[in-house]
VMD Tcl script that builds the backbone (N, CA, C; Angstrom):
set m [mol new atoms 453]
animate dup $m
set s [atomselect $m all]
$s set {name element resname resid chain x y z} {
  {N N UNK 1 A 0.823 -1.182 0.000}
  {CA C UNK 1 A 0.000 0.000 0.000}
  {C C UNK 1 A 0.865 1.243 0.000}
  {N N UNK 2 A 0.729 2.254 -1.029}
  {CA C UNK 2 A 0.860 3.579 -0.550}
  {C C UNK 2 A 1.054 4.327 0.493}
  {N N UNK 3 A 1.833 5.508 0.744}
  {CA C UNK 3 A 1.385 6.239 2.133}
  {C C UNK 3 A 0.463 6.829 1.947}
  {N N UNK 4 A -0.509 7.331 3.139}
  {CA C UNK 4 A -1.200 8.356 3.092}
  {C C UNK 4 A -0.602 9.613 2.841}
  {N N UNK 5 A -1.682 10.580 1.815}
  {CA C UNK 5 A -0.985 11.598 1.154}
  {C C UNK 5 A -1.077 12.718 2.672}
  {N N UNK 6 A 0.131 13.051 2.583}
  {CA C UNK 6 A -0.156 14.827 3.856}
  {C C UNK 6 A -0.950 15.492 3.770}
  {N N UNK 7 A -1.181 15.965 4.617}
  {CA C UNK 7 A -2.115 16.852 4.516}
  {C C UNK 7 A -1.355 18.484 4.130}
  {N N UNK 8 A -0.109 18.672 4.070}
  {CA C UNK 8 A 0.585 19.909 3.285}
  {C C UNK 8 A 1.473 19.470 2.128}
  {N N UNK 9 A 1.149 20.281 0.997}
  {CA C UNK 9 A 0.411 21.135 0.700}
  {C C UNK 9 A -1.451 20.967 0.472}
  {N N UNK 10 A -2.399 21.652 0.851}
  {CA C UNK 10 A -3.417 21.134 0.352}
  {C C UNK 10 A -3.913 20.982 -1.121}
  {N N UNK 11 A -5.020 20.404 -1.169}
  {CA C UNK 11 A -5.496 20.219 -2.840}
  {C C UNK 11 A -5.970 21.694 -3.101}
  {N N UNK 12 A -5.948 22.110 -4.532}
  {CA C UNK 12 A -6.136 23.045 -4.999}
  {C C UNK 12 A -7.218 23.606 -4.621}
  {N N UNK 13 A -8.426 22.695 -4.262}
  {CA C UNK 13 A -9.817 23.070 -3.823}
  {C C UNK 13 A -9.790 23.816 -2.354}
  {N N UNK 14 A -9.263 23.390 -1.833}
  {CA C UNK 14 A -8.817 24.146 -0.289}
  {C C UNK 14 A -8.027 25.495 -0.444}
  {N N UNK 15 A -7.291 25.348 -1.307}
  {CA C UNK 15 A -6.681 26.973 -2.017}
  {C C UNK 15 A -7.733 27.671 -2.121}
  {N N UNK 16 A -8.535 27.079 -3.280}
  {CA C UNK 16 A -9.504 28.339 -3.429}
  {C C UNK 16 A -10.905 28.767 -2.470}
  {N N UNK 17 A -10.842 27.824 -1.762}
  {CA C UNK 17 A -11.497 28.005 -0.877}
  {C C UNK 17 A -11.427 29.111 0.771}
  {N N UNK 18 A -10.025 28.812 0.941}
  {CA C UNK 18 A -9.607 29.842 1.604}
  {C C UNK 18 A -9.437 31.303 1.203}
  {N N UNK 19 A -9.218 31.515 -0.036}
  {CA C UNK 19 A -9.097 32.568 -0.876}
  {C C UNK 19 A -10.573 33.101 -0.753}
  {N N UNK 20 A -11.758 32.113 -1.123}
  {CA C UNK 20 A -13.143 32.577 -0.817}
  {C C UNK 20 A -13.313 33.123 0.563}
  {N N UNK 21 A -12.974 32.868 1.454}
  {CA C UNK 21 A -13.024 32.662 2.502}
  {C C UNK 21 A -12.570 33.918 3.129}
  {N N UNK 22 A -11.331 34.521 2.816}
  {CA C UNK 22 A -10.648 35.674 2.720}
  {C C UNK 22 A -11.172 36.756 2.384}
  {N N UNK 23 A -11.518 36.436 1.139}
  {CA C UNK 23 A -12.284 37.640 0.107}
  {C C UNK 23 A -13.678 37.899 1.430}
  {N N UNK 24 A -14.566 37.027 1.555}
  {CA C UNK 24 A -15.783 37.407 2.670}
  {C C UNK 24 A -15.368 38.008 3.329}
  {N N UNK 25 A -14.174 38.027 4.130}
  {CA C UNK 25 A -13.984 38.048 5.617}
  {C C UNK 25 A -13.577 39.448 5.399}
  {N N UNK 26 A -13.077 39.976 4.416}
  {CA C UNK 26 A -12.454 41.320 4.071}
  {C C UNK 26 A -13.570 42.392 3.533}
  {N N UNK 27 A -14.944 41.839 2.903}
  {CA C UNK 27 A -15.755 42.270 2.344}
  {C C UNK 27 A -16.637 42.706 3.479}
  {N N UNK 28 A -16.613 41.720 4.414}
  {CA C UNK 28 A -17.405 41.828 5.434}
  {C C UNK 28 A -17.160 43.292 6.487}
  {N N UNK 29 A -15.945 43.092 6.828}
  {CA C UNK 29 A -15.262 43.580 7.890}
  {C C UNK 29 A -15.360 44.876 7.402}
  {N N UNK 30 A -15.024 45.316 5.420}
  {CA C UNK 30 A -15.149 46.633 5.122}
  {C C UNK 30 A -16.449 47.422 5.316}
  {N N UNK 31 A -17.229 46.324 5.153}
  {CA C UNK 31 A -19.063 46.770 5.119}
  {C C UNK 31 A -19.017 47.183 6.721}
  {N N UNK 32 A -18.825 46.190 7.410}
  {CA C UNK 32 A -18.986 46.514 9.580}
  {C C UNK 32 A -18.001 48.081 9.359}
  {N N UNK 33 A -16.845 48.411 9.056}
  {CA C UNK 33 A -16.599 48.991 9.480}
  {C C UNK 33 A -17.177 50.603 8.428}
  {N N UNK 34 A -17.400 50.355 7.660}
  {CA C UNK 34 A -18.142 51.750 6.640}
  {C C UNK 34 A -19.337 52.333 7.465}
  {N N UNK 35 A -19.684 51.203 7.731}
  {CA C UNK 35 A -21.456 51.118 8.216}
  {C C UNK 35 A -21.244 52.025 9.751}
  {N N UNK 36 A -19.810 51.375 10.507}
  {CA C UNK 36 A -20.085 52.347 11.752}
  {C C UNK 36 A -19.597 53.510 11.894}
  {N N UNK 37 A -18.461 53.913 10.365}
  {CA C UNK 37 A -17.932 55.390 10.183}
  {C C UNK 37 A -19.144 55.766 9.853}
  {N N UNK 38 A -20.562 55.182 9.030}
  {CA C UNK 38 A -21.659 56.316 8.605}
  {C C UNK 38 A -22.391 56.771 10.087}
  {N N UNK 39 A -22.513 55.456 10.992}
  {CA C UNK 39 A -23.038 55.995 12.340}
  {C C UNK 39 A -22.251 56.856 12.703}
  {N N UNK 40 A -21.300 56.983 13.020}
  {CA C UNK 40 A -20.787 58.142 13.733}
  {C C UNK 40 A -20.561 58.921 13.367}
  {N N UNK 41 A -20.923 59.429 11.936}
  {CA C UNK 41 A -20.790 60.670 10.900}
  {C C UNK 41 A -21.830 61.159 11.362}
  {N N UNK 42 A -22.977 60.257 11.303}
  {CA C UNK 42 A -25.167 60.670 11.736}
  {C C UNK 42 A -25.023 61.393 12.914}
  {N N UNK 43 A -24.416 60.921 13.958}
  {CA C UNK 43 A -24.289 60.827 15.944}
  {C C UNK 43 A -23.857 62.291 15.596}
  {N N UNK 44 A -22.110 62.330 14.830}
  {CA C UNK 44 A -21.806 63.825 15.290}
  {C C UNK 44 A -22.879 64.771 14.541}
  {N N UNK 45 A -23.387 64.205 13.814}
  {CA C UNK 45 A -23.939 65.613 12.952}
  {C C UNK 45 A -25.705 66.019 13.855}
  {N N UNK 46 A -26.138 65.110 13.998}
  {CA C UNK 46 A -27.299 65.095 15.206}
  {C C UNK 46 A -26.919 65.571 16.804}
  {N N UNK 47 A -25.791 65.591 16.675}
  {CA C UNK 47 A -25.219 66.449 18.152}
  {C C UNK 47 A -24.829 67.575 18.069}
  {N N UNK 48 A -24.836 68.039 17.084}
  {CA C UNK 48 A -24.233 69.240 16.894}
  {C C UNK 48 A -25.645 70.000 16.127}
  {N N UNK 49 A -26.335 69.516 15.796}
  {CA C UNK 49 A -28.107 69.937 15.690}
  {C C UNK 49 A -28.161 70.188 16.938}
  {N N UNK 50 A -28.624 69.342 17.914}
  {CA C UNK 50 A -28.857 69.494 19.265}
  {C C UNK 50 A -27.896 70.487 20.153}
  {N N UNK 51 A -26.486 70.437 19.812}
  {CA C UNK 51 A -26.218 71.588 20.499}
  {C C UNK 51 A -26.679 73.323 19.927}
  {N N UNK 52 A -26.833 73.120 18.666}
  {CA C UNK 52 A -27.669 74.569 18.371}
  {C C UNK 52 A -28.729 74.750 19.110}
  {N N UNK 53 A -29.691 73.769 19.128}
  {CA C UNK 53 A -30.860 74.147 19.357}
  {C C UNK 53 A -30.689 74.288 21.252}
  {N N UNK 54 A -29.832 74.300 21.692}
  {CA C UNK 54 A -29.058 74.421 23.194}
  {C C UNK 54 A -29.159 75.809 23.285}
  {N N UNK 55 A -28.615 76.593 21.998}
  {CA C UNK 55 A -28.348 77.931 22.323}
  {C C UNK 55 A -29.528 78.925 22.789}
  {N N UNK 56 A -29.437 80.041 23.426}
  {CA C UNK 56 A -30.598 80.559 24.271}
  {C C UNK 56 A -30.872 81.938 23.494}
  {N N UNK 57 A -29.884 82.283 22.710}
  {CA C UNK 57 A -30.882 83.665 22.164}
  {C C UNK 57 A -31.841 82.751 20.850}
  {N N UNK 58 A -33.012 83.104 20.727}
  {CA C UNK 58 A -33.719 82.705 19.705}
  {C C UNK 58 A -33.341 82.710 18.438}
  {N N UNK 59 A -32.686 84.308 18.296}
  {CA C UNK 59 A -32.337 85.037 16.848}
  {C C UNK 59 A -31.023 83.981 16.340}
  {N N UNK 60 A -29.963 83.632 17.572}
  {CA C UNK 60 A -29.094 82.721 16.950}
  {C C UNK 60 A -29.313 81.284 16.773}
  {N N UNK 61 A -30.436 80.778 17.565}
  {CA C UNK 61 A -30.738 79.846 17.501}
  {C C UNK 61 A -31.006 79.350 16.119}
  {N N UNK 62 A -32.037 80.287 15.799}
  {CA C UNK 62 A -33.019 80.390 14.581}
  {C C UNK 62 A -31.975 80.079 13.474}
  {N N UNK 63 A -31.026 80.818 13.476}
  {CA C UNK 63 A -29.816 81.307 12.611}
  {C C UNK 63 A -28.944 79.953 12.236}
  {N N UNK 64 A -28.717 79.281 13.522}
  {CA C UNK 64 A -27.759 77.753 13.263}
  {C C UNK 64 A -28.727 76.828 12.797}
  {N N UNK 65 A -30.031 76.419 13.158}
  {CA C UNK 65 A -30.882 75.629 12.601}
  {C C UNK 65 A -30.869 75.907 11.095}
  {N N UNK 66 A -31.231 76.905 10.932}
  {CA C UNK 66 A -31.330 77.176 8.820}
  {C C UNK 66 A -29.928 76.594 8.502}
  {N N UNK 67 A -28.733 77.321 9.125}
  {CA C UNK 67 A -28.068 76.758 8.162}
  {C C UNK 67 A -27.603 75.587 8.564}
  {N N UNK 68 A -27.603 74.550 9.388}
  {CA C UNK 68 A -27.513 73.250 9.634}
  {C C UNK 68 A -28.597 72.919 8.849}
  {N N UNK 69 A -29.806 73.131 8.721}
  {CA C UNK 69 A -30.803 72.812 7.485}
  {C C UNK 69 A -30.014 72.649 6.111}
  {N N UNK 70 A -29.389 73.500 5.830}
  {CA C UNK 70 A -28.777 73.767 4.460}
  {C C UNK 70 A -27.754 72.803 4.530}
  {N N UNK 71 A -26.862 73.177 5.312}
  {CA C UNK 71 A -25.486 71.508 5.082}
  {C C UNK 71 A -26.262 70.691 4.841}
  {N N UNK 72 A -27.351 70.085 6.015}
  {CA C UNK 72 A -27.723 68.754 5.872}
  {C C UNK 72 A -28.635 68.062 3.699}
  {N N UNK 73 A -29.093 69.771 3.327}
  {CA C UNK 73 A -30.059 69.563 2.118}
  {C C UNK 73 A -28.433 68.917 1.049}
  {N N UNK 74 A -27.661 69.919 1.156}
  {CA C UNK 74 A -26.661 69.785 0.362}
  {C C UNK 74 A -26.065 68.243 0.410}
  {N N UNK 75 A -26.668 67.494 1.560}
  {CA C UNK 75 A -25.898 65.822 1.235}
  {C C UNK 75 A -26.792 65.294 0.883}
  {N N UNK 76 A -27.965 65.485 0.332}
  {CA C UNK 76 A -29.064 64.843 -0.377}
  {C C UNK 76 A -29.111 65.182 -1.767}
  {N N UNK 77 A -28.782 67.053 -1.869}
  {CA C UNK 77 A -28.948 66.969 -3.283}
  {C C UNK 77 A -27.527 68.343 -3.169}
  {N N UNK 78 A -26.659 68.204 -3.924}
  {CA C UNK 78 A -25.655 69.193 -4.123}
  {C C UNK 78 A -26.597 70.426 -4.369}
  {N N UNK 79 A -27.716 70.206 -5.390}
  {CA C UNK 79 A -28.388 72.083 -5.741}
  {C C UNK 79 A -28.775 72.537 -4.718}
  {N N UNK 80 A -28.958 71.825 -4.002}
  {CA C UNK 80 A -29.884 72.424 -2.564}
  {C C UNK 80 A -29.513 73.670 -2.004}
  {N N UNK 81 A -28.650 74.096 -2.171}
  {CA C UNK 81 A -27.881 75.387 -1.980}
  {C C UNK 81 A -27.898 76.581 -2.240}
  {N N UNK 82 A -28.401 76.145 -3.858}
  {CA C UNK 82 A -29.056 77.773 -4.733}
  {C C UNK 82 A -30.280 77.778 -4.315}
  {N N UNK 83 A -31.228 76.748 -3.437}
  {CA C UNK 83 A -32.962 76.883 -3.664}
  {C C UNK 83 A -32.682 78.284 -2.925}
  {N N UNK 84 A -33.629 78.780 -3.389}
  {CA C UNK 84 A -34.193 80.487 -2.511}
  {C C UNK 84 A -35.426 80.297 -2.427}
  {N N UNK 85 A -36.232 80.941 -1.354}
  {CA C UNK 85 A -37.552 81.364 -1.089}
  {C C UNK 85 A -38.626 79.733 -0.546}
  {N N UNK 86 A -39.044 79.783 -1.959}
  {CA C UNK 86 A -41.034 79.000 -1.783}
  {C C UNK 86 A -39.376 77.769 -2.728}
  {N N UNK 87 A -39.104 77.282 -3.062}
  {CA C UNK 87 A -38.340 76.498 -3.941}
  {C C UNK 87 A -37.370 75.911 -2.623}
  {N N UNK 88 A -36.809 76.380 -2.047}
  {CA C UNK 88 A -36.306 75.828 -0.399}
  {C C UNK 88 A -37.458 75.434 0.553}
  {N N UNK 89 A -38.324 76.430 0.415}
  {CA C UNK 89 A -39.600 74.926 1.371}
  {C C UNK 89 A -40.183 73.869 0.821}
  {N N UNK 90 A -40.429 74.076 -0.500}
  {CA C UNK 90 A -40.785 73.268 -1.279}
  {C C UNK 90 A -40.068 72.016 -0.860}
  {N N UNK 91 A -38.635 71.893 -1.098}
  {CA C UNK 91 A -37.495 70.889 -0.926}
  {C C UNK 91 A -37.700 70.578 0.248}
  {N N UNK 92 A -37.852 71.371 1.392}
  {CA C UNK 92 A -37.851 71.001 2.781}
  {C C UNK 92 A -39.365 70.302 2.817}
  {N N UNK 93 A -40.071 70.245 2.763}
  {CA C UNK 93 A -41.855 69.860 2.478}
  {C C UNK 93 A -41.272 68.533 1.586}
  {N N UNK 94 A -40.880 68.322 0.605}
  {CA C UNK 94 A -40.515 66.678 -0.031}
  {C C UNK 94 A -39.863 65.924 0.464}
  {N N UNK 95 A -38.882 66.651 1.530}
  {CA C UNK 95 A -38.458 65.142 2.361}
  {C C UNK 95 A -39.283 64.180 2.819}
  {N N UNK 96 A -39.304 63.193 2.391}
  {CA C UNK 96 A -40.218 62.330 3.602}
  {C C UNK 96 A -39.230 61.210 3.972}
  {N N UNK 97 A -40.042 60.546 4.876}
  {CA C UNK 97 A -39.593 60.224 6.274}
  {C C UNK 97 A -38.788 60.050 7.206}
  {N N UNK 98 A -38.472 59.755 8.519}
  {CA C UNK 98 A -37.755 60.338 9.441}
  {C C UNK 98 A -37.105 58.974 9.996}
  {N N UNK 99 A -36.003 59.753 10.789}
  {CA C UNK 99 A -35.245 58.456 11.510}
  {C C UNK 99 A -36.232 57.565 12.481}
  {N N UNK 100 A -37.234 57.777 12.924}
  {CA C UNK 100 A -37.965 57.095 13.241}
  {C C UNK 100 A -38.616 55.485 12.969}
  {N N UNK 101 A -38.147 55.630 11.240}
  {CA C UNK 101 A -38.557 54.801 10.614}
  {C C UNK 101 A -40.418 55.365 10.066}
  {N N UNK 102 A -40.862 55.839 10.720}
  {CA C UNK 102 A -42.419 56.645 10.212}
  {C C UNK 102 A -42.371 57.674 9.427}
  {N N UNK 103 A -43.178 57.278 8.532}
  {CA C UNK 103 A -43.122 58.055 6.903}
  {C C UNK 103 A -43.398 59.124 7.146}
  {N N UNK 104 A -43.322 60.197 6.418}
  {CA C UNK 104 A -43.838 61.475 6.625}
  {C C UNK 104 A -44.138 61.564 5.171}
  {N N UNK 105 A -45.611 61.867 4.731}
  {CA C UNK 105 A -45.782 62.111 3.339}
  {C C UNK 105 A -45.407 63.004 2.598}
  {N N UNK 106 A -44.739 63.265 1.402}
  {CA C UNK 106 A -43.522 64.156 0.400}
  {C C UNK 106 A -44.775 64.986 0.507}
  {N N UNK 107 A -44.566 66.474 0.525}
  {CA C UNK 107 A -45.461 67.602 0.099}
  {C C UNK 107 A -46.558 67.521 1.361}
  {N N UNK 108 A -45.423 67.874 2.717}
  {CA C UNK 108 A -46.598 67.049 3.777}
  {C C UNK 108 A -46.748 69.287 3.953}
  {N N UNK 109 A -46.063 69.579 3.830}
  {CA C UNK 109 A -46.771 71.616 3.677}
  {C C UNK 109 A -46.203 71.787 4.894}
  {N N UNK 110 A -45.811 71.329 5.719}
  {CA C UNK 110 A -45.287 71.754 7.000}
  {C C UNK 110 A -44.217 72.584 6.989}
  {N N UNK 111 A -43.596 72.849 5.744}
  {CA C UNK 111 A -42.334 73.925 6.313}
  {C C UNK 111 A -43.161 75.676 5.114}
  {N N UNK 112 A -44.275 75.108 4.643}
  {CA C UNK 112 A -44.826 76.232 3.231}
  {C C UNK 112 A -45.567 77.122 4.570}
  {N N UNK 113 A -46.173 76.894 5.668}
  {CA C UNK 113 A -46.774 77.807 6.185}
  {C C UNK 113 A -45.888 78.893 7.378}
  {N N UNK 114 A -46.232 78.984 8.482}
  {CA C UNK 114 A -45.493 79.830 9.162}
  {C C UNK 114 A -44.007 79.469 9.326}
  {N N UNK 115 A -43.900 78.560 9.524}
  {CA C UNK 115 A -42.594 77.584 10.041}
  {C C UNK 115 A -41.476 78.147 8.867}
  {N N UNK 116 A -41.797 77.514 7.690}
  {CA C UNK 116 A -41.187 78.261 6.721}
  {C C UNK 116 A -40.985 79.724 6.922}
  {N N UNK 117 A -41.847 80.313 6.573}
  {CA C UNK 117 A -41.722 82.241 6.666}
  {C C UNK 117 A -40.372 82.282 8.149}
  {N N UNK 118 A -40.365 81.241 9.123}
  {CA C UNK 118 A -39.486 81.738 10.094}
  {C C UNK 118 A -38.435 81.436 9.641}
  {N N UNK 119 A -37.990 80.215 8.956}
  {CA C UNK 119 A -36.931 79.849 8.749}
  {C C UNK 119 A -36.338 80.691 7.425}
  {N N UNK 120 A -37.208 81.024 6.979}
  {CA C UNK 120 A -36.499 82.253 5.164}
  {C C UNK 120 A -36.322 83.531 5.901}
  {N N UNK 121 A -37.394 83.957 7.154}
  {CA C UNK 121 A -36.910 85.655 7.067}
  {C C UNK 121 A -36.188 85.965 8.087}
  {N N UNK 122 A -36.141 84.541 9.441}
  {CA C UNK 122 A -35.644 84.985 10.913}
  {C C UNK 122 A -34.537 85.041 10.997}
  {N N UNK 123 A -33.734 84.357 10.172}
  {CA C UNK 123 A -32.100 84.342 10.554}
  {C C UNK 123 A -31.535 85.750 10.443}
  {N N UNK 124 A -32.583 86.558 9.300}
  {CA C UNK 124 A -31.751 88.045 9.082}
  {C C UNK 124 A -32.600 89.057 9.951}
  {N N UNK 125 A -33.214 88.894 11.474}
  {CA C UNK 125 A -34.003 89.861 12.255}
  {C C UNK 125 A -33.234 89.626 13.434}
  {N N UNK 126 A -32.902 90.490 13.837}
  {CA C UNK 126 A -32.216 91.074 15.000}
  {C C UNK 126 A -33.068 90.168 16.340}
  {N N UNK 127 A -34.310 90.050 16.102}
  {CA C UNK 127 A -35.200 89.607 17.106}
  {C C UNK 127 A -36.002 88.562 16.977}
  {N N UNK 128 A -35.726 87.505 17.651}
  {CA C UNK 128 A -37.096 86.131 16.945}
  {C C UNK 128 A -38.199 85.514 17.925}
  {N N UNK 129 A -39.284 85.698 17.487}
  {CA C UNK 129 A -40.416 84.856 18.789}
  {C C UNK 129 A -39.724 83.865 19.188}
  {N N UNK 130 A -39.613 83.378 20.890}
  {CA C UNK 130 A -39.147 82.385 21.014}
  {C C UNK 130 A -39.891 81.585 20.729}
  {N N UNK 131 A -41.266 81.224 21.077}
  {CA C UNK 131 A -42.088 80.224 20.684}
  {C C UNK 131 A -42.433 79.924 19.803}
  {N N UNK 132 A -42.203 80.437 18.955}
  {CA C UNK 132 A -42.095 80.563 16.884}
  {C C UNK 132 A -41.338 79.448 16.771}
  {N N UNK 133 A -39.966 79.779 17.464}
  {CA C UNK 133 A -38.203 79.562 17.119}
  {C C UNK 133 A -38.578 77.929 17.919}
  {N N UNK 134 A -39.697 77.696 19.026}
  {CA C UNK 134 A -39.325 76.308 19.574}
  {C C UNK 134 A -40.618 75.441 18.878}
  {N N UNK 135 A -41.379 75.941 18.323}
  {CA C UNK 135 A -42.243 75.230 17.297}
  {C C UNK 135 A -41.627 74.671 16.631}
  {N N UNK 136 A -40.540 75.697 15.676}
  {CA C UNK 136 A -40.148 75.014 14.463}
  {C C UNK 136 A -39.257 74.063 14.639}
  {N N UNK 137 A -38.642 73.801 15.854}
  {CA C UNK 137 A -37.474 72.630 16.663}
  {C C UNK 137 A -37.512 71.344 15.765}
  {N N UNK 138 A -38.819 70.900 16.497}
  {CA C UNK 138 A -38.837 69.735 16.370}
  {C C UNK 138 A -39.364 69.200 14.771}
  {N N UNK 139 A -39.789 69.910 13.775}
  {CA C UNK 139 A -40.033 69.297 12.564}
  {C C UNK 139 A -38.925 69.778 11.975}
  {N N UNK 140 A -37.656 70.684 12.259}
  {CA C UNK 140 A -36.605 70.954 11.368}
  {C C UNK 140 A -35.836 69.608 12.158}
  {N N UNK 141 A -35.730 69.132 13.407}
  {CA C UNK 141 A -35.033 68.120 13.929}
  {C C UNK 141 A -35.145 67.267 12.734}
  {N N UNK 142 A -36.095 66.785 12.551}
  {CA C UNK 142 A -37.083 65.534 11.704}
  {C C UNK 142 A -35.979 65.729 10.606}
  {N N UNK 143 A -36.506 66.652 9.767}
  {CA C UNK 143 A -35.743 67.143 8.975}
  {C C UNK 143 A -34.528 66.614 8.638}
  {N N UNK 144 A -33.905 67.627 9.340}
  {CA C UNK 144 A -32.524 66.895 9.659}
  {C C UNK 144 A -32.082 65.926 9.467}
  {N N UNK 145 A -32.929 64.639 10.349}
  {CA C UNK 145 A -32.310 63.714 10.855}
  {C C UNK 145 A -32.711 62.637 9.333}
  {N N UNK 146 A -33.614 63.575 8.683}
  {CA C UNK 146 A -34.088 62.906 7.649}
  {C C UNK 146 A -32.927 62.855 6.138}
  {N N UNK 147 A -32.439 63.945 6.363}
  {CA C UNK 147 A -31.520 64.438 5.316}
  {C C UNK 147 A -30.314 63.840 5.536}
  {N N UNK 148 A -29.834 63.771 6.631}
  {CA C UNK 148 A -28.411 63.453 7.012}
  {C C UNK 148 A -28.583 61.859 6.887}
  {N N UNK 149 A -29.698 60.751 7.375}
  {CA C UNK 149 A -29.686 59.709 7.208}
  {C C UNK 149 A -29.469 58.751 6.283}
  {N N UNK 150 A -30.508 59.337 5.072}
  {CA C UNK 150 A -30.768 59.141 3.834}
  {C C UNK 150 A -30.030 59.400 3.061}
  {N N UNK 151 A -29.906 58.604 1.750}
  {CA C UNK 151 A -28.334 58.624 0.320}
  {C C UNK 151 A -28.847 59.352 -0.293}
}
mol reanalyze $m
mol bondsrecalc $m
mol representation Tube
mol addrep $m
């Protein structure tokens, strides 16, 4: 009888198999780790929302929300930048839905009525309702969290 063959070098099939094997493990590990640089891209950028909305004069408050509004439009759509006026709520009104996972319907009008008018004319008034300025909080939060989430 023959010897039994070694087990080194292996058969070619075990080559490529480890090679498969490799390739996953590298594919994988790039996806785990992309996936938790995008979380912690979301975290800082939602903390730093929240620390605006920290701030206590209204007028500046008002002021960091719009334009944290605006960074966040610009990673959804690069034009987002030139919208002016009824064409920037418009855009802000088509986001739909929120980190929540609960839809918010596109053209839901929520930023076309007052909310809007605060966010186009307050950043440039010396003086802002506070209760205007804490209305509009929480659906520019949404917002936000909607823009920054989403590809």
């Amino acid at each position: 009888m023959p010897a039994e063959p070694s087990w080194w070098p292996p058969a070619p099939g075990w080559w490529g198999l480890a090679l498969l094997f490799l390739l996953a493990v590298t594919l994988l590990t790039r996806w785990v780790l992309r996936r938790r640089r995008e979380r912690r891209r979301v975290a800082l950028l939602i903390a730093e929302f929240d620390s605006a909305v920290a701030i206590a004069d209204p007028a500046a408050r008002l002021a960091e929300v719009s334009q944290l509004l605006r960074r966040a439009a610009r990673l959804r759509d690069p034009n987002a930048t030139q919208l002016h006026g009824e064409a920037w709520l418009h855009f802000l009104d088509s986001v739909d839905g929120d980190a929540g996972g609960r839809a918010v319907p596109a053209n839901s009008g929520e930023f076309s009525g007052t909310l809007g008018r605060l966010l186009l004319d307050g950043p440039y008034q010396a003086r802002a309702d506070a209760g205007a300025v804490e209305a509009l909080i929480e659906p520019a939060r949404r917002r936000f969290v909607s823009l920054v989430t989403s590809p």
